[in-house]
N, CA, C and O atoms as CSV, one atom per row, in Angstrom:
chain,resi,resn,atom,element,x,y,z
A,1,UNK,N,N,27.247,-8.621,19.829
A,1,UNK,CA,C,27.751,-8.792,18.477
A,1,UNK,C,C,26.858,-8.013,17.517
A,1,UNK,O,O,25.628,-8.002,17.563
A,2,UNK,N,N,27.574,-7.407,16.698
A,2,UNK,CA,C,26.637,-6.424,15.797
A,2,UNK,C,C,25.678,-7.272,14.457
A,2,UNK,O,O,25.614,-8.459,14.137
A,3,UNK,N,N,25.254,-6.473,14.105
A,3,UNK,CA,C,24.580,-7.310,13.393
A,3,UNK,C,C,25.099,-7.134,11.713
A,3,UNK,O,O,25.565,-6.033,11.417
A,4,UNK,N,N,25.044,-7.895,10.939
A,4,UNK,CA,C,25.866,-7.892,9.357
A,4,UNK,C,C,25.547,-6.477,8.901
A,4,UNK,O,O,26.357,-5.599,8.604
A,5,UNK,N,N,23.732,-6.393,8.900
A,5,UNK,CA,C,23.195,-5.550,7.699
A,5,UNK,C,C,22.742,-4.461,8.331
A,5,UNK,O,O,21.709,-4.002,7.845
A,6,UNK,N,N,23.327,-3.717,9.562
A,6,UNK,CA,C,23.112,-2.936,10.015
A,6,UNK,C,C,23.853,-1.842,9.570
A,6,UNK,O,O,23.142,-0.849,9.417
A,7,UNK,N,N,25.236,-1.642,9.262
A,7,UNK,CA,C,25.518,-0.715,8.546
A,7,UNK,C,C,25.085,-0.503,7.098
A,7,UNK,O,O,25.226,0.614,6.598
A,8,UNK,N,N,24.550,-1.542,6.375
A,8,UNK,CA,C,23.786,-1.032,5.009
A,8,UNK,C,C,22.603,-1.016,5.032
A,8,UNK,O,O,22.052,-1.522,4.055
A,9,UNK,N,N,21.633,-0.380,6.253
A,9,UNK,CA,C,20.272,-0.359,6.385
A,9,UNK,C,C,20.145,0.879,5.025
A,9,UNK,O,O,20.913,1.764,4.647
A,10,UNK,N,N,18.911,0.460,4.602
A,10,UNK,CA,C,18.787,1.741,3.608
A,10,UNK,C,C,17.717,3.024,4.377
A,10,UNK,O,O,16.886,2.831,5.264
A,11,UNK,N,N,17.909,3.744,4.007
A,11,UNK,CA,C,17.363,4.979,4.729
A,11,UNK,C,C,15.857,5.209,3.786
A,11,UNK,O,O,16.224,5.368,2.621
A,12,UNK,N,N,14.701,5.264,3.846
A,12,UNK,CA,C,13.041,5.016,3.739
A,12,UNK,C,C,13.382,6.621,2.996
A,12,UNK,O,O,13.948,7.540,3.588
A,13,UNK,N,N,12.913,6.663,1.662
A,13,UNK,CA,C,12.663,7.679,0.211
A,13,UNK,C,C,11.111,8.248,0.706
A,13,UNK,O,O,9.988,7.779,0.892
A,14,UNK,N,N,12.021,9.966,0.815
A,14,UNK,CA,C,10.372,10.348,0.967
A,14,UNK,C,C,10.299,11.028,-0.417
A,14,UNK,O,O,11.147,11.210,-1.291
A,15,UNK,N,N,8.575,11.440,-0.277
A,15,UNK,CA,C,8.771,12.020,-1.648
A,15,UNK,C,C,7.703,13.200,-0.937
A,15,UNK,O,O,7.087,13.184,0.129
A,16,UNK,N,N,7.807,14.445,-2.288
A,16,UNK,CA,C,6.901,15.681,-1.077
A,16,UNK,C,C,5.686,15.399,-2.098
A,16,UNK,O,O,5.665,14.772,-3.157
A,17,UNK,N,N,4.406,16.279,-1.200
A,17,UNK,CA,C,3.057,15.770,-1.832
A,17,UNK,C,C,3.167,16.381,-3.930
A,17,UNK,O,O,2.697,15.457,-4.593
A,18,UNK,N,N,3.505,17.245,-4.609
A,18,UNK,CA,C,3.518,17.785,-5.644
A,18,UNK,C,C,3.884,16.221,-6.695
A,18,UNK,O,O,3.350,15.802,-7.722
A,19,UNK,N,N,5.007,15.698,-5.864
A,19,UNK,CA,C,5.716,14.219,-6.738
A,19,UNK,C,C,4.179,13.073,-6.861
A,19,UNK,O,O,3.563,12.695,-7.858
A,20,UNK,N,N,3.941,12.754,-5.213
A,20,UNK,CA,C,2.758,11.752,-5.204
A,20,UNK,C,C,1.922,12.543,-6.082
A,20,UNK,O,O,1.685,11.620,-6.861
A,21,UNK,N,N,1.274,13.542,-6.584
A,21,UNK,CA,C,0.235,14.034,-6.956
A,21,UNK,C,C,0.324,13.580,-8.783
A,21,UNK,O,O,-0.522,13.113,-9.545
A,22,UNK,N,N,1.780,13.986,-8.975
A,22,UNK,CA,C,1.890,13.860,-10.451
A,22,UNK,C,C,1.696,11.974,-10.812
A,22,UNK,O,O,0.975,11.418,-11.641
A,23,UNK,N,N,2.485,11.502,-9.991
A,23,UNK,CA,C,2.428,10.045,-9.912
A,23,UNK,C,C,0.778,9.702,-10.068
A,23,UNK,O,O,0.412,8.880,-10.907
A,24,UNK,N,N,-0.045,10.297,-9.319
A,24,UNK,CA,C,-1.194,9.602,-9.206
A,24,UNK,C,C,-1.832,9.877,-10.505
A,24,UNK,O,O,-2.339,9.069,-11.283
A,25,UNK,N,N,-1.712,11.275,-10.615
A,25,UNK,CA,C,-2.122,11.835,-12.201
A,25,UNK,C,C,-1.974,10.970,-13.288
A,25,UNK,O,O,-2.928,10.841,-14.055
A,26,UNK,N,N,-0.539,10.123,-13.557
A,26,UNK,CA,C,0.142,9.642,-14.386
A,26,UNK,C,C,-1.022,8.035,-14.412
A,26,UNK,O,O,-1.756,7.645,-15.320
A,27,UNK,N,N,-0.862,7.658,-13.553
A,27,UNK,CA,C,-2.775,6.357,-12.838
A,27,UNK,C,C,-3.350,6.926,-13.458
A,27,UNK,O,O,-3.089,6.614,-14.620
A,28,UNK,N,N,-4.161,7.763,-13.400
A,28,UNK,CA,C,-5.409,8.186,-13.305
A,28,UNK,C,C,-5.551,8.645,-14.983
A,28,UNK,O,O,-6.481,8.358,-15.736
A,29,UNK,N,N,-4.390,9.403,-15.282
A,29,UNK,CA,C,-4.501,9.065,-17.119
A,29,UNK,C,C,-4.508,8.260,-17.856
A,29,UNK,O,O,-4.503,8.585,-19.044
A,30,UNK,N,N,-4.525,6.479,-17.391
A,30,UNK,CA,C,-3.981,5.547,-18.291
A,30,UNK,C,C,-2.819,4.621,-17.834
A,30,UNK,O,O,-2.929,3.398,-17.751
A,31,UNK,N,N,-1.845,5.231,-17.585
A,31,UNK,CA,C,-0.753,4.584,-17.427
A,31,UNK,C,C,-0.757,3.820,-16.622
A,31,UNK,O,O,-1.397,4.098,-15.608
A,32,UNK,N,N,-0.163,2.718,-16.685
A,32,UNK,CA,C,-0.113,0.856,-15.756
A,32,UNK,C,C,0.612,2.214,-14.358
A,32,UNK,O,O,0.993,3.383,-14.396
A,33,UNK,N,N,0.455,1.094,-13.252
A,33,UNK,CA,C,1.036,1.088,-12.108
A,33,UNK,C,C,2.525,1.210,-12.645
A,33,UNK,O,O,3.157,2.259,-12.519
A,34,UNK,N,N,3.176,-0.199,-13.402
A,34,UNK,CA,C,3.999,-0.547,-13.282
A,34,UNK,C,C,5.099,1.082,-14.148
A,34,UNK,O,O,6.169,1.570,-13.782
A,35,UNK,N,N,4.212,1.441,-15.293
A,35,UNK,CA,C,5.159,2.107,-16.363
A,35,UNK,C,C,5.222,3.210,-15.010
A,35,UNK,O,O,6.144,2.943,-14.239
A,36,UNK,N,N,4.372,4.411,-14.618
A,36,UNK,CA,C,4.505,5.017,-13.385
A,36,UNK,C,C,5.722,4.827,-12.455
A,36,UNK,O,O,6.602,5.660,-12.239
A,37,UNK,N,N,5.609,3.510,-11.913
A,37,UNK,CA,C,6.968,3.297,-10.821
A,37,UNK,C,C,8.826,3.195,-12.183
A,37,UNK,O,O,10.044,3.308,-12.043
A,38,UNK,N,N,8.104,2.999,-13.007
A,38,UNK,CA,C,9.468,2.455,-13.834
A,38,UNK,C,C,9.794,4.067,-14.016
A,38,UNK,O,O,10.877,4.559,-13.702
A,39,UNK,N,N,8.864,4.693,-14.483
A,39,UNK,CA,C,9.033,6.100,-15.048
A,39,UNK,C,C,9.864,7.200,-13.858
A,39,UNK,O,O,10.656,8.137,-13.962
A,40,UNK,N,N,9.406,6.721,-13.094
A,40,UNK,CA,C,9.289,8.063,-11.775
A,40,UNK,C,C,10.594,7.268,-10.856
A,40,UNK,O,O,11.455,7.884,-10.228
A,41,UNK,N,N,10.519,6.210,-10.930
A,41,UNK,CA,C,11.849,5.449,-10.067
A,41,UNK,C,C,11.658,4.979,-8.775
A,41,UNK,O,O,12.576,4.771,-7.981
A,42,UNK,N,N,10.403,4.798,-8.540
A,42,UNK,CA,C,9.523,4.905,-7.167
A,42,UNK,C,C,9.750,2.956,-7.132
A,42,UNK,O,O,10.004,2.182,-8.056
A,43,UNK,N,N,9.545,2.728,-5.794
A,43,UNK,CA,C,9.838,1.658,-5.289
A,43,UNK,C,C,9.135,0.386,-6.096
A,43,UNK,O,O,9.660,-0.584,-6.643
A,44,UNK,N,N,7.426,0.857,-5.926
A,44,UNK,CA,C,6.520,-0.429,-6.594
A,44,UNK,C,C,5.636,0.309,-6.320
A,44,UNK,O,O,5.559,1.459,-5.888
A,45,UNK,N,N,4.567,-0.895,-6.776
A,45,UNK,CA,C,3.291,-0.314,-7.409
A,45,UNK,C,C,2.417,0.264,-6.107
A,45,UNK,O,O,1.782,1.318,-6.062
A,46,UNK,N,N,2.544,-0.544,-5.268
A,46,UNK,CA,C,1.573,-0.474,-3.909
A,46,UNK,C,C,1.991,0.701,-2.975
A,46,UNK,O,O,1.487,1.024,-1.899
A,47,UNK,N,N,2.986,1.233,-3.614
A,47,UNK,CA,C,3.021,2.838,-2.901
A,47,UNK,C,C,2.057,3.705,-3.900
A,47,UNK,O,O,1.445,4.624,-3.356
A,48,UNK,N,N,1.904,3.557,-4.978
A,48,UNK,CA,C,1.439,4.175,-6.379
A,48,UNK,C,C,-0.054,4.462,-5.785
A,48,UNK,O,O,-0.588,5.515,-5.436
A,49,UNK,N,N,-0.560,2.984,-5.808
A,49,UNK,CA,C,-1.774,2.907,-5.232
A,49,UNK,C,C,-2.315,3.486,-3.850
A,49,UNK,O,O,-3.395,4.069,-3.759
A,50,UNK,N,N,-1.248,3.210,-2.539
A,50,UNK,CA,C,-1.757,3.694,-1.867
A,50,UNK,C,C,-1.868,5.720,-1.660
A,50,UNK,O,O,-2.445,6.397,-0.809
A,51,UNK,N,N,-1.040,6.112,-2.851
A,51,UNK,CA,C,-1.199,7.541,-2.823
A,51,UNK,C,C,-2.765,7.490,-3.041
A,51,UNK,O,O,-3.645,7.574,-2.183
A,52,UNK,N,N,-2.906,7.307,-4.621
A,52,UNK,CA,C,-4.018,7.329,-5.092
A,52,UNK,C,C,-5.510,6.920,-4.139
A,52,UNK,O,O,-6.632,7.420,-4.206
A,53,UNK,N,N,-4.996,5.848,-3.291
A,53,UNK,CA,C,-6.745,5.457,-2.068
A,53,UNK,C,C,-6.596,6.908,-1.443
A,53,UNK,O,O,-7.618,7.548,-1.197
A,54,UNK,N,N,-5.195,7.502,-1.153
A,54,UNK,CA,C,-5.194,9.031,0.160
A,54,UNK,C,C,-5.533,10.094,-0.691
A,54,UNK,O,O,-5.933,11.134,-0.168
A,55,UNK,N,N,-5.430,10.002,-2.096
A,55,UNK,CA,C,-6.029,11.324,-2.498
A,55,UNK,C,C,-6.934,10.844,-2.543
A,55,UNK,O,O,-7.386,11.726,-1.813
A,56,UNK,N,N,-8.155,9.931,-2.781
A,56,UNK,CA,C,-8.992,9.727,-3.104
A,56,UNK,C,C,-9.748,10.315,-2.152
A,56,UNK,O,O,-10.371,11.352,-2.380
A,57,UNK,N,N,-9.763,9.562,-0.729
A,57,UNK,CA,C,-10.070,10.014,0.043
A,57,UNK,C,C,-10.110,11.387,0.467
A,57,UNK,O,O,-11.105,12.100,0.599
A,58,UNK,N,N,-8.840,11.681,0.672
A,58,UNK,CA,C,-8.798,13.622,0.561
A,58,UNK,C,C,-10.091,14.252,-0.207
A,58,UNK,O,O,-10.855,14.890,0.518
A,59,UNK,N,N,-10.367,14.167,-1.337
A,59,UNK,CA,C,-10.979,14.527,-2.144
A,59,UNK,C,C,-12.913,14.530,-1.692
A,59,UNK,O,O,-13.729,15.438,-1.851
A,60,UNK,N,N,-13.126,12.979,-1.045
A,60,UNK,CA,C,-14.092,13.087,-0.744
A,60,UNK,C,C,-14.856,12.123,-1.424
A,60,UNK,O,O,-14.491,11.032,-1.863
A,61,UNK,N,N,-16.395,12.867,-1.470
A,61,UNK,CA,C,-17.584,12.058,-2.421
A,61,UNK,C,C,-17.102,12.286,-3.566
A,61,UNK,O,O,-17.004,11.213,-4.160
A,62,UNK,N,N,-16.553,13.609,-4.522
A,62,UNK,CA,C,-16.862,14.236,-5.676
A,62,UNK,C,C,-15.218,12.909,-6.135
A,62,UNK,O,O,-15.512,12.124,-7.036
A,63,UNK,N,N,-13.846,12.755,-5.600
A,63,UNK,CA,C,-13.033,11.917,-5.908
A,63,UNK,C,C,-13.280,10.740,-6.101
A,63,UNK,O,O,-12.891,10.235,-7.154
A,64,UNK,N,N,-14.154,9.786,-4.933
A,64,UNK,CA,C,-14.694,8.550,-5.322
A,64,UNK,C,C,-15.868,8.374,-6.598
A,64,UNK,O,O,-16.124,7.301,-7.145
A,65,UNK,N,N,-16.477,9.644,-6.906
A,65,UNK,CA,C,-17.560,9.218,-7.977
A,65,UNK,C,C,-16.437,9.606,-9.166
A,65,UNK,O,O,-16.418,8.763,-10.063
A,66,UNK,N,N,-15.941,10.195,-9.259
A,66,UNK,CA,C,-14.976,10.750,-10.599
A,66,UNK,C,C,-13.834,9.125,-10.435
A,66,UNK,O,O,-13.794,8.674,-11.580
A,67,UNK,N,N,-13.240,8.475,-9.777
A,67,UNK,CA,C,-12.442,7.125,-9.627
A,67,UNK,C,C,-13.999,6.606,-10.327
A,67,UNK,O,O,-14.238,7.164,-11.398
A,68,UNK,N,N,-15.066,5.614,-9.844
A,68,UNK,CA,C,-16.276,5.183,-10.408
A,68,UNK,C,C,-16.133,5.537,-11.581
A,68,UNK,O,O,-15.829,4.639,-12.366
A,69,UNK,N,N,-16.238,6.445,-11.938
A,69,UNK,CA,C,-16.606,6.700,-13.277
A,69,UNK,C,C,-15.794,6.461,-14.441
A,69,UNK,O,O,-16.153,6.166,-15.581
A,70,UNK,N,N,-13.980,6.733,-13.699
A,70,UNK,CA,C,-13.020,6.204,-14.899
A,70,UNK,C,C,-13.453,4.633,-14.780
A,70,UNK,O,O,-13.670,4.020,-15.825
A,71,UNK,N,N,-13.571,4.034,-13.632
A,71,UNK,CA,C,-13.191,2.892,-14.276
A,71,UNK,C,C,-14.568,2.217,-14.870
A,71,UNK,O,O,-14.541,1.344,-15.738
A,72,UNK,N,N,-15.272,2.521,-14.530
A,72,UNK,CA,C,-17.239,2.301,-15.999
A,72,UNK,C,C,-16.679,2.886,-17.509
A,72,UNK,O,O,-16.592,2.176,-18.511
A,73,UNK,N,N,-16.440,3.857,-17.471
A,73,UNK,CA,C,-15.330,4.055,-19.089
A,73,UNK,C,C,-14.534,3.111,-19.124
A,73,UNK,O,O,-14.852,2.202,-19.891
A,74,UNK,N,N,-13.738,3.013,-18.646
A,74,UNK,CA,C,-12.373,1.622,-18.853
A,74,UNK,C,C,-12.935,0.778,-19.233
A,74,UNK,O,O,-12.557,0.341,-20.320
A,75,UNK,N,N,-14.299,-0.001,-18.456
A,75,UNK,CA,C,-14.977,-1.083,-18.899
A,75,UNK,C,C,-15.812,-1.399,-19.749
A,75,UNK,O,O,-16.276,-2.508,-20.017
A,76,UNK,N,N,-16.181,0.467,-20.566
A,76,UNK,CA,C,-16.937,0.300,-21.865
A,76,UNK,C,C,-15.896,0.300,-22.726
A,76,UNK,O,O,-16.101,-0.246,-23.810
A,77,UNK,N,N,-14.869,0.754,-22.533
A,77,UNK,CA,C,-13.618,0.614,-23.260
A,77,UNK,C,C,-13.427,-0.276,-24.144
A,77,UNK,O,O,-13.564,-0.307,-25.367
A,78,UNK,N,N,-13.003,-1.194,-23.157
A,78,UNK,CA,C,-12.601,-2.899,-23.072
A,78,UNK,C,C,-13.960,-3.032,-24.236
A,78,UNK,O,O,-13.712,-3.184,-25.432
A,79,UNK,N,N,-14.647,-2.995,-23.988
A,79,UNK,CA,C,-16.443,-3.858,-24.378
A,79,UNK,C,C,-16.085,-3.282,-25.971
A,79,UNK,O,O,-15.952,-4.176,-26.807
A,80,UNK,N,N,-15.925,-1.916,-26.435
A,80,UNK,CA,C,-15.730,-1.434,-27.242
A,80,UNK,C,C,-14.477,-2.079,-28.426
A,80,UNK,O,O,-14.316,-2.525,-29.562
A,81,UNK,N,N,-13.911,-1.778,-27.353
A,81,UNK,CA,C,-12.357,-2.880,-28.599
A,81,UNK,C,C,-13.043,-3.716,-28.796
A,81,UNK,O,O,-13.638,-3.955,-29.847
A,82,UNK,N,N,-13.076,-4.498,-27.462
A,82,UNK,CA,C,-13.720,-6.083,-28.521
A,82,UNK,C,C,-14.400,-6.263,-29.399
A,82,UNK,O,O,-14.083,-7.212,-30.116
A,83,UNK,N,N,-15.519,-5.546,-29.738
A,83,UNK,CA,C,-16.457,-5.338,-31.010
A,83,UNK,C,C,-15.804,-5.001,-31.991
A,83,UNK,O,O,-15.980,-5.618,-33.042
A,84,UNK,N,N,-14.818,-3.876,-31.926
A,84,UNK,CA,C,-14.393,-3.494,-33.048
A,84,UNK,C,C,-13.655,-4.638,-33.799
A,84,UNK,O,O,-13.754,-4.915,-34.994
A,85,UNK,N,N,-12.796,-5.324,-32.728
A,85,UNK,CA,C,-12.212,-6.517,-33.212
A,85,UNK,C,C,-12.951,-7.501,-34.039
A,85,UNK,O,O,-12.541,-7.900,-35.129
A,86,UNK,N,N,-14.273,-7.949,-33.369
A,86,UNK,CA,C,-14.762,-8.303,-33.885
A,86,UNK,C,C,-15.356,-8.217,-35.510
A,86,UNK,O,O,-15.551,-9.054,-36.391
A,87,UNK,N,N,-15.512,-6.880,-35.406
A,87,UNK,CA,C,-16.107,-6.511,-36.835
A,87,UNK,C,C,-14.912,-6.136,-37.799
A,87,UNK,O,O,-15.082,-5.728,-38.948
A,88,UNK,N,N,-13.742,-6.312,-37.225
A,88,UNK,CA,C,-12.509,-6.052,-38.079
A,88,UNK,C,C,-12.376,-7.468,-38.639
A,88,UNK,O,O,-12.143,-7.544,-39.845
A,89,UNK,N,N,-12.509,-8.811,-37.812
A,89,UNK,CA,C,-12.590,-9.871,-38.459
A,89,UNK,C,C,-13.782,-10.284,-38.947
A,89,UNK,O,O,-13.605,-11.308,-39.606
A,90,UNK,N,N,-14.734,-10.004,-38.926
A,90,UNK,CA,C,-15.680,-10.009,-39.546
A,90,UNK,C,C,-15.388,-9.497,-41.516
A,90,UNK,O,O,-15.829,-10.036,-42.531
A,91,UNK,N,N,-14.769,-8.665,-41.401
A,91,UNK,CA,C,-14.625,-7.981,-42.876
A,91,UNK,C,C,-13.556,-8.820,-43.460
A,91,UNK,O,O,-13.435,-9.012,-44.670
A,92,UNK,N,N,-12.723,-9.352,-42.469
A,92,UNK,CA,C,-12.012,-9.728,-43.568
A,92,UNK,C,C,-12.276,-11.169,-43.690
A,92,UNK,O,O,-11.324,-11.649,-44.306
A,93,UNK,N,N,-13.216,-12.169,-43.356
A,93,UNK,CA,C,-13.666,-13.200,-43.952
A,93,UNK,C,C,-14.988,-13.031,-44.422
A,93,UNK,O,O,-15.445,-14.170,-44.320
A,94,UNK,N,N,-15.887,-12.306,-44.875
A,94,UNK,CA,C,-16.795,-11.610,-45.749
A,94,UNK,C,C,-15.928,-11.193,-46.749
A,94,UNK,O,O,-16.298,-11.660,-47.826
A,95,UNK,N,N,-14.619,-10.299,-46.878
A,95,UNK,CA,C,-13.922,-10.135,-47.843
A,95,UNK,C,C,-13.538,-11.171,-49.133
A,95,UNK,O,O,-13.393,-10.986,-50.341
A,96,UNK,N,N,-13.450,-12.327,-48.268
A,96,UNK,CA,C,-12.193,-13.220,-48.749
A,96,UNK,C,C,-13.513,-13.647,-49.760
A,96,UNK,O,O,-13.241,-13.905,-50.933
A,97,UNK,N,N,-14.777,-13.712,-49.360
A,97,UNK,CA,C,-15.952,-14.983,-50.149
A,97,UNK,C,C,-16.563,-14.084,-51.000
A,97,UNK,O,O,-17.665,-14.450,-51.411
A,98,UNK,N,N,-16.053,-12.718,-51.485
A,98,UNK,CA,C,-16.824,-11.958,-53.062
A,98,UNK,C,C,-15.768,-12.611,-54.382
A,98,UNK,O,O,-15.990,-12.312,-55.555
């Protein structure tokens, strides 16, 4: 007896390396996982990512210290807004008491 979902098996989306490359680019500038897969039409995030561990790798020492390094920026980033926030509310209740 056949099976139901055998005639609507879906057939596995390749993509050639130039697509993964821009995808990873699109990571590696900023952009969420998620906007990337929404943008590009790609399945989910964990293909996104696993391009990005194979170039990484490809790449070597000089790819893993340049990955390191975005994300120590990202995290002075973060550290950065928050201060600013801070000192944005800061002014405006110092404002309010002249």
């Amino acid at each position: 007896m056949p099976r139901k979902n055998q005639s609507k098996q879906k057939s596995r989306r390749s993509y050639d390396d130039e697509f993964k490359a821009e995808a990873v680019q699109m990571l590696l500038d900023g952009h969420s996982a998620q906007s990337v897969v929404d943008r590009l039409g790609i399945s989910g995030t964990n293909l996104v990512y696993r391009w990005k561990k194979l170039q990484l790798a490809e790449a070597g020492p000089v790819g893993e210290t340049l990955d390191s390094r975005v994300q120590e920026l990202e995290a002075e980033l973060r550290r950065v807004e928050r201060e600013r926030d801070v000192l944005k509310k800061a002014l405006v209740i110092f404002g309010r008491q002249e």
